[in-house]
C-alpha positions as CSV (number, residue, x, y, z in Angstrom):
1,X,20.6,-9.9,-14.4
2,X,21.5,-12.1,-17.4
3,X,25.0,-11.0,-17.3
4,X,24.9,-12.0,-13.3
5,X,24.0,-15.2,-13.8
6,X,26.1,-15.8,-16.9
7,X,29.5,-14.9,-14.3
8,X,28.5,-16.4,-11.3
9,X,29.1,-19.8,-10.4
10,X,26.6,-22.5,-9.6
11,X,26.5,-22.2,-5.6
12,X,26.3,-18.5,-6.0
13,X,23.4,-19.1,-8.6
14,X,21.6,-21.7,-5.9
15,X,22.1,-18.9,-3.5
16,X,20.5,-16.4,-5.4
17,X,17.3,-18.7,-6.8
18,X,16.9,-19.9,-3.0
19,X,16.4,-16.4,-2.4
20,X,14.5,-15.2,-5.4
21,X,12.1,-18.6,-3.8
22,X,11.8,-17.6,-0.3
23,X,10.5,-13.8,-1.5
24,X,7.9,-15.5,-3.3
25,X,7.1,-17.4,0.0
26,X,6.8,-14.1,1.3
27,X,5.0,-12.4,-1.7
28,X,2.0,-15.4,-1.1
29,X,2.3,-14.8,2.6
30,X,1.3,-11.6,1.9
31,X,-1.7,-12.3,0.2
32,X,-3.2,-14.9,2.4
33,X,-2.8,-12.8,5.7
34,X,-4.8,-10.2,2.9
35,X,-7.5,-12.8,2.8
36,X,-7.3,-14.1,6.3
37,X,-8.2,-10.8,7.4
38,X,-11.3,-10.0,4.8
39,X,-13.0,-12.6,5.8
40,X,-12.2,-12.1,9.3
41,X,-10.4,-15.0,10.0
42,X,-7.3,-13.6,11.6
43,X,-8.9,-14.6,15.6
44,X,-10.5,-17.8,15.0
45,X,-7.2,-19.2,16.6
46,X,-6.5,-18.0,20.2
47,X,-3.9,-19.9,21.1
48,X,0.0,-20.1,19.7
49,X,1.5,-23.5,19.6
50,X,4.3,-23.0,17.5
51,X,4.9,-26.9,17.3
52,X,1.9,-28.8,17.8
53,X,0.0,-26.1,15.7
54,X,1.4,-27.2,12.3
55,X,-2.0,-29.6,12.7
56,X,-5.5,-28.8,12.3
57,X,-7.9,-30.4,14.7
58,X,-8.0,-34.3,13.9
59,X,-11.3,-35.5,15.3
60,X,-14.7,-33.6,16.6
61,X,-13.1,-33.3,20.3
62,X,-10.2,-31.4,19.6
63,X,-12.7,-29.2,17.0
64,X,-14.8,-28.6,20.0
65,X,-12.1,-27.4,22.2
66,X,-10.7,-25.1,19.8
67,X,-14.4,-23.9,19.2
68,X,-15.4,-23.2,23.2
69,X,-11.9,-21.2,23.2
70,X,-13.1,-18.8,20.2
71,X,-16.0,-18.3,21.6
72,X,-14.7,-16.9,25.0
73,X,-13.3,-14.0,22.8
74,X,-14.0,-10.6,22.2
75,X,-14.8,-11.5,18.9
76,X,-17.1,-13.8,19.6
77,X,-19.3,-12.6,22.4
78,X,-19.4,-8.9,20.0
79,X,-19.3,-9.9,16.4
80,X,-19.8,-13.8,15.6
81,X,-22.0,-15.0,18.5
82,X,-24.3,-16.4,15.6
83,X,-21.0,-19.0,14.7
84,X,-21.9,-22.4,15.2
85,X,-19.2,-25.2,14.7
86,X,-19.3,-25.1,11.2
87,X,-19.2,-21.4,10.3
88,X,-16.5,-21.7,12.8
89,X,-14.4,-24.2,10.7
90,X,-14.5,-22.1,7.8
91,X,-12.5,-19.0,9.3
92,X,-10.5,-21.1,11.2
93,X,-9.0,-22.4,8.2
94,X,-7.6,-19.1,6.8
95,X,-6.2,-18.5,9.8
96,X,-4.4,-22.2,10.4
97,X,-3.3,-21.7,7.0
98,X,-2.0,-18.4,7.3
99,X,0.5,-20.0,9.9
100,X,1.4,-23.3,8.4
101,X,2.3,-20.9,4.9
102,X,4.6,-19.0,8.0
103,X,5.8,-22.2,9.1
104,X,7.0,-23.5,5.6
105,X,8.8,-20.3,4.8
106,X,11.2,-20.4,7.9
107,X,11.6,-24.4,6.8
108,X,12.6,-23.0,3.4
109,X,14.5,-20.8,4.2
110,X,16.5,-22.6,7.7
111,X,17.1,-26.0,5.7
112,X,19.0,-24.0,3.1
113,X,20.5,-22.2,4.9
114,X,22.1,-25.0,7.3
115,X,22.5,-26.9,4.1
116,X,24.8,-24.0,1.9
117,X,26.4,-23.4,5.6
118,X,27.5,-27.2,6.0
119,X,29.0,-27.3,2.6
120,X,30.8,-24.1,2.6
121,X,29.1,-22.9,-0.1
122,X,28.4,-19.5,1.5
123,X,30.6,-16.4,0.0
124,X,32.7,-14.6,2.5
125,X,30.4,-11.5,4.6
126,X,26.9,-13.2,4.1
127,X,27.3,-15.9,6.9
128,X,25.5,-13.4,9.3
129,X,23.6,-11.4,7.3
130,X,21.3,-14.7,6.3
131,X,21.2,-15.6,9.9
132,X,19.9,-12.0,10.4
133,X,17.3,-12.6,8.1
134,X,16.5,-15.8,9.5
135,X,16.6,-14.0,12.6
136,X,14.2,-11.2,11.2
137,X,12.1,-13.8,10.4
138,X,11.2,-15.3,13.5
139,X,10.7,-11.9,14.2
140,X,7.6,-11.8,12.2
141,X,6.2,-14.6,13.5
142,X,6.5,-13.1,17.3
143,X,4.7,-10.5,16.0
144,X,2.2,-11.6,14.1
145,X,1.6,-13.1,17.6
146,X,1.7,-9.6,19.3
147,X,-0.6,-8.2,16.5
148,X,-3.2,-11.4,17.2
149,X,-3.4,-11.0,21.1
150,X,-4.0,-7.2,20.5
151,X,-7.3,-8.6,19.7
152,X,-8.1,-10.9,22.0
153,X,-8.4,-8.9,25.7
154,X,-11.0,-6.5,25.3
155,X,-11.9,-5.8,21.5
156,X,-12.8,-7.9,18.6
157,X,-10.4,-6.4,16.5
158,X,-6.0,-6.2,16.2
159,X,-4.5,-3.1,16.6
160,X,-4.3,-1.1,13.6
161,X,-1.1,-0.3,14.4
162,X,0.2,-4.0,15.2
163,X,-1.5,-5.1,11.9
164,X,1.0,-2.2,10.6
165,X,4.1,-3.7,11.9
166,X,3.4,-6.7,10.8
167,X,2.4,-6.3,7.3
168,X,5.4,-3.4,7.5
169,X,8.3,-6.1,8.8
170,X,6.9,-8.6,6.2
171,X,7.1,-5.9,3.4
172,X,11.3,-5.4,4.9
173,X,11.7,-8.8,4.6
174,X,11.1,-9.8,1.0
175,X,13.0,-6.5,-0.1
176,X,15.6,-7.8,1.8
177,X,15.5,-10.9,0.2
178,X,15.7,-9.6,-3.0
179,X,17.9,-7.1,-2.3
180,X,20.5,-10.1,-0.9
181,X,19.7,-12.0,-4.2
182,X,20.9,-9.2,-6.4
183,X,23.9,-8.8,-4.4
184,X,24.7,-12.0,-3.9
185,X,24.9,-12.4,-7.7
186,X,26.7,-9.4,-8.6
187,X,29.7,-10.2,-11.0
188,X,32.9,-8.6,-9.7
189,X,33.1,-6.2,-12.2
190,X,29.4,-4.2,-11.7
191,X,28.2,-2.4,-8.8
192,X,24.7,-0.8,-7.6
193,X,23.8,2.8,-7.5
194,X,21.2,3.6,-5.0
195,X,19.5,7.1,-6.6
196,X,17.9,9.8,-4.2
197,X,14.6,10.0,-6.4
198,X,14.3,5.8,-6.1
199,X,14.9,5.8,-2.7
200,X,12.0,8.3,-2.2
201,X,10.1,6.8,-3.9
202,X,11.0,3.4,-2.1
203,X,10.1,5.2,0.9
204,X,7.1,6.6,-0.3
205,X,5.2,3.1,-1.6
206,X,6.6,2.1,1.8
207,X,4.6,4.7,3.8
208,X,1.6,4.7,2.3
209,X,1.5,0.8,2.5
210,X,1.6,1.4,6.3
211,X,-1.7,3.6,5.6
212,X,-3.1,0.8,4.2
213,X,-2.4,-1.0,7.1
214,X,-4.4,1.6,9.4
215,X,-7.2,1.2,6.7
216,X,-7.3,-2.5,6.8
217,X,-6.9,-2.8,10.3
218,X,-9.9,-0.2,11.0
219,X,-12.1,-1.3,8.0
220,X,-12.1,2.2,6.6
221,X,-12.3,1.0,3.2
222,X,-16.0,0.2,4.2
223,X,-16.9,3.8,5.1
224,X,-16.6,6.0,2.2
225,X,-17.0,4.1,-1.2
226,X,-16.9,7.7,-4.3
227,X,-13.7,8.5,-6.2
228,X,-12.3,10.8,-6.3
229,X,-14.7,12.6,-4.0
230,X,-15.0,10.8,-0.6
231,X,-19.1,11.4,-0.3
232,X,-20.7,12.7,-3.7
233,X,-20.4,16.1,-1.7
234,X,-17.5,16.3,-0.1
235,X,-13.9,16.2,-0.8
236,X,-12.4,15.7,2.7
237,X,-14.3,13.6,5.2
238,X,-17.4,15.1,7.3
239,X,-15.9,14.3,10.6
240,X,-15.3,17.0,12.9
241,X,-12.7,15.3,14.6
242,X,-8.7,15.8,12.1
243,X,-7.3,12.7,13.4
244,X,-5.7,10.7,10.2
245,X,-4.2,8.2,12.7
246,X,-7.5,6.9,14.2
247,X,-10.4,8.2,12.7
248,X,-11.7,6.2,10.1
249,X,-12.0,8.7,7.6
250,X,-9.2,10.8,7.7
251,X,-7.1,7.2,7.8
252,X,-8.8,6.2,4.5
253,X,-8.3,10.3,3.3
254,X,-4.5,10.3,4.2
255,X,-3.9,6.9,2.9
256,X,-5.5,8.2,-0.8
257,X,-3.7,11.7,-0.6
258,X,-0.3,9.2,0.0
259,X,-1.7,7.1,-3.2
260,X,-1.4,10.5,-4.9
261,X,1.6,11.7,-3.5
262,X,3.7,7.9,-4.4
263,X,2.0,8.7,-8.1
264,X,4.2,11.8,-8.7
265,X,7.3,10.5,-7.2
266,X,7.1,6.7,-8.1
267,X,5.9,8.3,-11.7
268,X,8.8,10.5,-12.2
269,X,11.0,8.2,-10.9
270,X,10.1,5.3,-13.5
271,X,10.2,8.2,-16.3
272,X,13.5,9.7,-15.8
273,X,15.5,6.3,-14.9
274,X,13.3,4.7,-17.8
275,X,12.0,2.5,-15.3
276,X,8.8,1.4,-17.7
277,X,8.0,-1.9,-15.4
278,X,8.0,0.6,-12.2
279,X,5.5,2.5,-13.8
280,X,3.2,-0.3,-15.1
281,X,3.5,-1.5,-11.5
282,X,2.4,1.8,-10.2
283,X,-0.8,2.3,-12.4
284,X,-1.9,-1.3,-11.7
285,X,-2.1,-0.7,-8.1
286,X,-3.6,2.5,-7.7
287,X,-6.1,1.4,-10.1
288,X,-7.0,-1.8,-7.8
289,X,-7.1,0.6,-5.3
290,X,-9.6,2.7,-6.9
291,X,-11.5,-0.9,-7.6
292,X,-10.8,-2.0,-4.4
293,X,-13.0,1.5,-2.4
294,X,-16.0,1.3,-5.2
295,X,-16.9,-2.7,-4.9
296,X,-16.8,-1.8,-0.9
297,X,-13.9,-4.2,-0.9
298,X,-14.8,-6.8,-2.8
299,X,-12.3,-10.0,-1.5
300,X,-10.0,-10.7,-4.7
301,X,-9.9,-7.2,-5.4
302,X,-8.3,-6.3,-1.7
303,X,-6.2,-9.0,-1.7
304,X,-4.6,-8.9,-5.1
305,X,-4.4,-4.8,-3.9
306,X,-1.9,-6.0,-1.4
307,X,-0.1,-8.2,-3.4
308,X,0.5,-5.7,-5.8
309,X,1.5,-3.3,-3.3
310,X,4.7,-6.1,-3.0
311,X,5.2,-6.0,-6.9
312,X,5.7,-2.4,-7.2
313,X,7.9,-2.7,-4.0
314,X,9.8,-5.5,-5.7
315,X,10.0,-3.3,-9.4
316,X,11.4,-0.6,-7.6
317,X,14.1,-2.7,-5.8
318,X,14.9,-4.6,-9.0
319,X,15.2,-0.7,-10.7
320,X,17.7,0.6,-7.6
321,X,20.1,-2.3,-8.3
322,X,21.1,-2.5,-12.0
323,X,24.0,-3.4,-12.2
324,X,26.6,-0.8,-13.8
325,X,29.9,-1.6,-14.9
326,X,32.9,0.0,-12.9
327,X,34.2,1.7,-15.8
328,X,31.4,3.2,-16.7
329,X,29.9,4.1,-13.4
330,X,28.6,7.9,-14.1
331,X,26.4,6.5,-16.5
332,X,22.4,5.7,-16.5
């Protein structure tokens, strides 16, 4: 990367920083839509106003209106009927924050953007492919939307599976992003080499983070709480019913037994490329994982759980693009 920098010029090394910036964004986004839904904040805000909703409420009679909205939802009437104003104003915040942080990254990344495009500072191809991520994007935000009205018709809870596309198009973003900042910094004389054994192991951190998804989304962290065992008797959970899509345990079983799986692969992958950040990165987060299941999911512990899940996602995308020089390109 040193060599990168050293031969690119300055806009190209703007370019690349500006992006290095907005994946951090994303990185921070991740871990505040962690906490917003521990403390089960996510549906305190049942309405979208993309505009106006930059604000909190201003005075007591638009904290009231927001308040008798909550509490016609599902959420309310089964779950938080015991919420007066005040405990209201506590989740709402997590959640009105959760979208102003959403709000600030497209800001970060569209005044940039128009900025690099107005002075010509933008190298020839990547015109459209930033406008696709700004695109991709606003994407997100449409369906964090989607995920959030999942859970306000007839259950107090998203869909496990919206909650999945969400944190999944977030987690294809910020690779994105730092896969555009590598490339957009290459020197001339270097290329990438994409590996089969990274890639699957890419694709399996990026699976089982959709697991994790299905176990956030359903709470399964808070059913079975033993390591490695699930119960101090059994292995596989008691439920009759094989359904590692739905059912609480077998989500929270398949999501472990994916854990185990990415630990070969990501493993062998960060031995044989020498990949010792890749590995480090691996350990950390199955062992907040583990820490994660046995404190019943104590708050910092999730949270910094899925932010780690971005940082090995991130070590591995740094480790697929080293740079290698042209003349020597059947090397390691």
């Amino acid at each position: 990367m040193n060599q990168a920098l050293h031969n690119s010029e300055p806009s190209t090394r703007q370019l690349m920083y500006w992006l290095y910036f907005c994946a951090f964004m994303v990185f921070a986004m991740a871990i505040i839509g962690a906490i917003t839904r521990l403390t089960e904040s996510g549906l305190s805000i049942v309405e979208w106003r993309p505009l106006i909703g930059a604000l909190p409420p201003l005075n007591e009679t638009e904290w009231n209106r927001v308040y008798e909205l909550y509490k016609q939802s599902p959420e309310f009437e089964h779950k938080h009927y015991w919420m007066n104003l005040h405990d209201f104003k506590q989740i709402f915040f997590w959640e009105w924050f959760h979208r102003l942080w959403g709000r600030a990254i497209g800001l970060a990344f569209a005044l940039p953007l128009l900025y690099f495009w107005l002075r010509k500072r933008i190298p020839q191809g990547w015109g459209l492919k930033l406008l696709g991520l700004f695109l991709l994007g606003g994407a997100q935000g449409v369906m964090g939307w989607i995920m959030v009205k999942s859970g306000l018709v007839d259950r107090p809870s998203v869909s496990h599976f919206r909650l999945a596309a969400h944190l999944s198009l977030a987690a294809i973003i910020f690779c994105a992003l730092i896969l555009s900042a590598r490339a957009i910094s290459k020197p001339a004389e270097t290329r990438y080499k994409f590996d089969g054994l990274g890639l699957a192991a890419l694709v399996c951190v990026f699976i089982t983070l959709i697991w994790g998804a299905f176990v956030a989304g359903l709470d399964a962290g808070l059913v079975y709480n033993h390591f490695p065992k699930m119960t101090p008797e059994h292995w596989l959970p008691p439920e009759n019913v094989i359904d590692p899509l739905n059912n609480h345990g077998w989500v929270q079983f398949t999501h472990r037994v994916l854990a185990l799986i990415c630990l070969v692969v990501v493993g062998a992958y960060a031995h044989v490329r020498k990949a010792h950040y890749v590995g480090a990165a691996l350990l950390i987060q199955i062992g907040l994982g583990i820490s994660t299941l046995l404190t019943n999911v104590f708050i910092p512990l999730a949270a910094m759980h899925q932010g780690g899940a971005f940082i090995l996602l991130a070590t591995l995308v740094f480790a697929l693009t080293r740079p290698y020089p042209l003349n020597n390109a059947a090397g390691d």
